[in-house]
N, C-alpha and C positions, 0 to 999 in steps of 0.2 A: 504494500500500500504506500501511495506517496508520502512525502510531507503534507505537501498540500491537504489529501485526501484525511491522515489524521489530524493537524491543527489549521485545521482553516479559518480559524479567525485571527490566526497569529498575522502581525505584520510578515510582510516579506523583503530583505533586503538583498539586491544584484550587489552584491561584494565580487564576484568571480570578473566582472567588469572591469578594465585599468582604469575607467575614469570613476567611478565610484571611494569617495572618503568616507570611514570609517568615523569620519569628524564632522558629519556632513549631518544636517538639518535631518533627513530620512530618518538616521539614526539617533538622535535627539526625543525625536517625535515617537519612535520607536523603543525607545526606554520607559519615555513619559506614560506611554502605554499598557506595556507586558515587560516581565521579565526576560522574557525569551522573543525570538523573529526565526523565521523559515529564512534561508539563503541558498543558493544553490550545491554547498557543503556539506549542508542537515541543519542542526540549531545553532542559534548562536545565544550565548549568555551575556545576556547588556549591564546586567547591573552588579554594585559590590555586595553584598550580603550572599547574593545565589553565587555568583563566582568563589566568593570566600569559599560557601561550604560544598560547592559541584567541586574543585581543587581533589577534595579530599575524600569524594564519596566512593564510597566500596564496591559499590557497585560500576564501577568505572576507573577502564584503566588509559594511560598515554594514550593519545591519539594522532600521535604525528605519524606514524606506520603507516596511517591511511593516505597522508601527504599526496606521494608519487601515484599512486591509483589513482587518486580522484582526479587526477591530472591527466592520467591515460600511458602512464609512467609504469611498465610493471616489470621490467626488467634490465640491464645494464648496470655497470658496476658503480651509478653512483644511488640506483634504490635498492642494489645487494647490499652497498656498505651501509647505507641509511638504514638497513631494515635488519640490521645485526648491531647499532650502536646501543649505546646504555641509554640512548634517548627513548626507546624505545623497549628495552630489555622490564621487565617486568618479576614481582615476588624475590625468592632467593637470589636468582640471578641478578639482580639489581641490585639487592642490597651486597651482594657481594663484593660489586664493581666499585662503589660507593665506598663500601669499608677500606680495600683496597687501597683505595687513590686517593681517599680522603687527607692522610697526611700532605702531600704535594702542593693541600691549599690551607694549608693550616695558619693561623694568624701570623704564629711566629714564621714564617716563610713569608707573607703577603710586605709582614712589616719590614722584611729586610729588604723587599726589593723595591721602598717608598723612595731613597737616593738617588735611584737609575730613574725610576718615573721621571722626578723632578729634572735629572741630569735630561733625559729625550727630550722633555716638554720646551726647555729652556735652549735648548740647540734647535728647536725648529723654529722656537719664537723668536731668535736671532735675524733668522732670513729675510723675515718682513715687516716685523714690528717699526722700523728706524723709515717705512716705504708709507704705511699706513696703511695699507691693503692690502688683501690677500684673496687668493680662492682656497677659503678655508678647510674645504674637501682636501684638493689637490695639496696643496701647503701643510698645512696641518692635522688632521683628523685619519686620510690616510696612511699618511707615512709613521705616524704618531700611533696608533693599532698595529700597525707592521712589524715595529723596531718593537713594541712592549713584548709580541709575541713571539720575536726573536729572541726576547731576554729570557722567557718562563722557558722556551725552549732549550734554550745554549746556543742558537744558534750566532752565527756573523750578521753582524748588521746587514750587510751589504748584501744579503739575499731578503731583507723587507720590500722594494720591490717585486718579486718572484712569488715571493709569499701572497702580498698582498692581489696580485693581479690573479694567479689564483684563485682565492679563498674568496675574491669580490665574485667572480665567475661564478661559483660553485654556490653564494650566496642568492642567487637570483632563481635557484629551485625555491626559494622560500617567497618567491613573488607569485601573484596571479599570472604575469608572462612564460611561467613555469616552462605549459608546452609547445610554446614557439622557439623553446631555447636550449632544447633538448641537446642537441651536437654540441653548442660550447661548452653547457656544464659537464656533458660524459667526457668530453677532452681534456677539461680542467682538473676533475677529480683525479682523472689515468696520471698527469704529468704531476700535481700533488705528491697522490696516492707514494709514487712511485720516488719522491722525494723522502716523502717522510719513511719510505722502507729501508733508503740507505742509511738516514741522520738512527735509524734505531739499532743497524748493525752496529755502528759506532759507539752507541751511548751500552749496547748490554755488552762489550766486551770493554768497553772502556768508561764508564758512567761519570758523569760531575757533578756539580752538587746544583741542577737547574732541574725545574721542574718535573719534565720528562724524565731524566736519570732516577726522581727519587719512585718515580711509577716506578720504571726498571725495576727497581731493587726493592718494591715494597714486596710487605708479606706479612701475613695475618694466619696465626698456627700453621704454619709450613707452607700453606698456603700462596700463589702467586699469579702473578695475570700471567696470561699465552703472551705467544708474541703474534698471535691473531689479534689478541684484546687489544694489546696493548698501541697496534698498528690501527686499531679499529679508535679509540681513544683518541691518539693524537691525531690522528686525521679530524675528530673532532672538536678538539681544540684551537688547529689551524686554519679550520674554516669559520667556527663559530668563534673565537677570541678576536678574530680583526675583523669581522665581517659585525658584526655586531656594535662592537666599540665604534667603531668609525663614524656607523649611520647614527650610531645613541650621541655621537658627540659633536656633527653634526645639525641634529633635531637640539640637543641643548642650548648650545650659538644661537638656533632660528631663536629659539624661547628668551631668550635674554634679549638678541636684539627686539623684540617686541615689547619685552618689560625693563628699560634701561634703569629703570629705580633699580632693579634685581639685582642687576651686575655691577652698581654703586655699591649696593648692602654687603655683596659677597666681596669686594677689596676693602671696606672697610671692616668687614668680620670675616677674614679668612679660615678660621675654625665651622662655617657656616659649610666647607667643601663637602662634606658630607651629606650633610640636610641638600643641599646643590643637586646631586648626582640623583637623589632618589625625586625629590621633587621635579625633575626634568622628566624620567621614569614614570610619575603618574599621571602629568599630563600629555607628554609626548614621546610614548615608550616605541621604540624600533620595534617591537615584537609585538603588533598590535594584538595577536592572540595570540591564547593554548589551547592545544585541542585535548580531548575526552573523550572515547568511545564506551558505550554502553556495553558490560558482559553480561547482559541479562534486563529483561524488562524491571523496570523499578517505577513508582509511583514518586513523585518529587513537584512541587508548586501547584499543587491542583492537575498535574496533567500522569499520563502514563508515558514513560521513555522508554520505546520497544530496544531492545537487544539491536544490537551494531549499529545504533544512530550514534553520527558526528557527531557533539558539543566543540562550538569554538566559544573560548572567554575570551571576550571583550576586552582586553588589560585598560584602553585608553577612557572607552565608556564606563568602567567600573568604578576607574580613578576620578572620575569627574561627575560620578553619581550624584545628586545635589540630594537625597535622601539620605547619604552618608558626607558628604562633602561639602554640602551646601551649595551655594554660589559663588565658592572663595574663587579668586582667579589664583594665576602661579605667582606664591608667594616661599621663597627659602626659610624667611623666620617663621611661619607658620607651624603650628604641630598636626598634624594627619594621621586620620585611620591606615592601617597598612593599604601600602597599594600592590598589584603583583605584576610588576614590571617582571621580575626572574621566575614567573610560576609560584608553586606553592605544593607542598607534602612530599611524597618520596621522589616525586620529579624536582624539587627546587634547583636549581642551576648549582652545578657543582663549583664553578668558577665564579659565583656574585659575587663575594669578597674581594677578588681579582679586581671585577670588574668596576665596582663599586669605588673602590682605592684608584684606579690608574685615571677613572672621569674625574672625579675627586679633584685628583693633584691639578690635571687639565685645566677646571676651569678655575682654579685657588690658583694658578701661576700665571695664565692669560689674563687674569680681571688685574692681577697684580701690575699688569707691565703695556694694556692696555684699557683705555676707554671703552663705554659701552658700544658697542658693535652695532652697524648698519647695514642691513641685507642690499645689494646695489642690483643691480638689472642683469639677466643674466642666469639667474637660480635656473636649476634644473631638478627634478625630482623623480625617484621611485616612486607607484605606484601608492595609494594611501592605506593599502589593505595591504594581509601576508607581511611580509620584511620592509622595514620601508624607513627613507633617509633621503638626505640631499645625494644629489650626483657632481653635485657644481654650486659653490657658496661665497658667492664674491661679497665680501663685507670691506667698507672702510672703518675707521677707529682713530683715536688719537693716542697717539705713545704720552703713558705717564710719565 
């Protein structure tokens, strides 16, 4: 039976569409509504209280598995690797993975590598701060994702290019352009893939003390990952660590240059970098959803959810629920209900604290050493649904 045919009075949202926002008035109207909207994916969760508690509901596991199908994706090595990652891994198996690699992101590791943060940030801000302008993508945000992710790796800087162009490629499975771009992403994951197989002969006979190594060598009661796992892991690390960063850092810039009080308050209270990063997150999260699939019919908000329907969460509509949020606009000194920019329960992103930390230092060392920001003519953009970020961010500023 379709969607349609079981909630038909639910709104209906074309998200599969590139011109359709996720931010858009439909959607708005569609919260004010129902909890839930029909889209051409299955449901979508609009609001924060049902996201909160669908996150975590038992009857419902990962739903990104379903990604590359619905897309008409069912085969080739990059929905083999996708559909054997810990994205996607489930019960024992997942928490295995988890216990596993946990260490890798442990505070005290995230805190040692806060120096190199600041040391990148301040070397790209070199380039153009003394110009006034930048294309903060190209300039900044790219290369800035690339080089972090060379540093959790071990790797040489000077493969953050290689990386980056990559991992941007392989990143555009997570757009609605999904199946028009089928041949770059299978090329890019192969010449990746195929990367990160040699940096791991290196690191398990000869390991260092960077993030990948301490995978290598972890071990929990004798216990240890394959070198399938572990190949399956940093692949995605190096596709989701830059690919994500970049567009989330990106999306933070638009947000500031729109609220320039913002980006006064965060150089006058630079302890505020944190509050910064998640507040950008809840109004303008890269990852505008998480998916959920049903392992069984279950009854939830007045309606019945048959066995293997989609849930996408809303991350952006959640954060901006005005029954949980109000009507605040984006404000850093404000205090906020959780928002789920990184997901939520045994899926929560294994890397947030990473990532959390390297946006952080970003916009605590740019506010520092620039004026508030001006988006200029020119912007280019991903689509407003699936992964989404600037492509092109030409701002001016004035150097403090």
């Amino acid at each position: 039976m379709s969607l349609e045919a079981q909630f038909p009075d639910a709104p209906f949202l074309d998200v599969a569409n590139p011109a359709f926002s996720l931010r858009s008035e439909p959607v708005r109207q569609a919260r004010a509504q129902s909890w839930y909207a029909r889209t051409p994916y299955g449901l979508a969760v609009l609001r924060h209280q049902e996201m909160g508690q669908l996150l975590t509901h038992k009857s419902l596991i990962q739903g990104s598995h379903a990604w590359p199908a619905l897309n008409g994706v069912t085969e080739g090595v990059f929905a083999n690797w996708w559909n054997r990652s810990i994205l996607v891994t489930e019960g024992d198996d997942h928490w295995r993975l988890r216990k596993l690699v946990n260490p890798a992101f442990s505070p005290k590791v995230v805190k040692a590598l806060m120096p190199e943060f600041e040391r990148i940030a301040n070397d790209l801000a070199d380039g153009f701060i003394d110009r006034g302008s930048c294309d903060f993508m190209a300039e900044f945000a790219d290369p800035y994702a690339a080089r972090v992710l060379c540093l959790l790796l071990g790797l040489p800087e000077r493969e953050a290019p290689f990386i980056l162009r990559t991992s941007a490629t392989m990143g555009l499975a997570l757009g609605v352009n999904f199946p028009n771009l089928v041949s770059e992403i299978e090329a890019a994951t192969v010449e990746l893939g195929d990367y990160i197989s040699e940096v791991l002969k290196a690191r398990e006979t000869d390991p260092g003390e960077d993030i990948l190594s301490i995978m290598v060598q972890a071990r929990e009661e004798g216990d240890r990952l394959s070198h399938e796992e572990l190949w399956n892991l940093a692949l995605m690390l190096a596709f989701a660590g830059v690919d994500t960063t970049r567009n989330q850092l990106g999306l933070g810039m638009s947000m500031f240059a729109a609220h320039p009080a913002q980006w006064q308050a965060l150089a006058a209270d630079p302890s505020l970098d944190m509050v910064a990063a998640t507040e950008v997150m809840r109004m303008r999260p890269t990852i505008t959803w998480v998916s959920r699939e049903a392992i069984k019919d279950f009854e939830y908000g007045g309606i019945t959810i048959p066995k293997g329907t989609v849930l996408h969460l809303y991350s952006e509509s959640a954060g901006t629920d005005p029954q949980v949020m109000g009507e605040a606009a984006f404000d850093i000194t404000a205090k906020r209900a959780r928002n789920f920019g990184f997901g939520g329960g045994v899926h929560h992103c294994l890397g947030n604290l990473v990532a959390r930390n390297d946006m952080a230092v970003a916009y605590r060392v740019l506010s520092a050493r620039m004026g508030a920001p001006v988006v200029g003519e020119g912007a280019r953009w991903l689509a407003d649904s699936g992964n989404t970020g600037p492509i092109s961010l030409p701002i001016t500023f004035s150097a403090r």
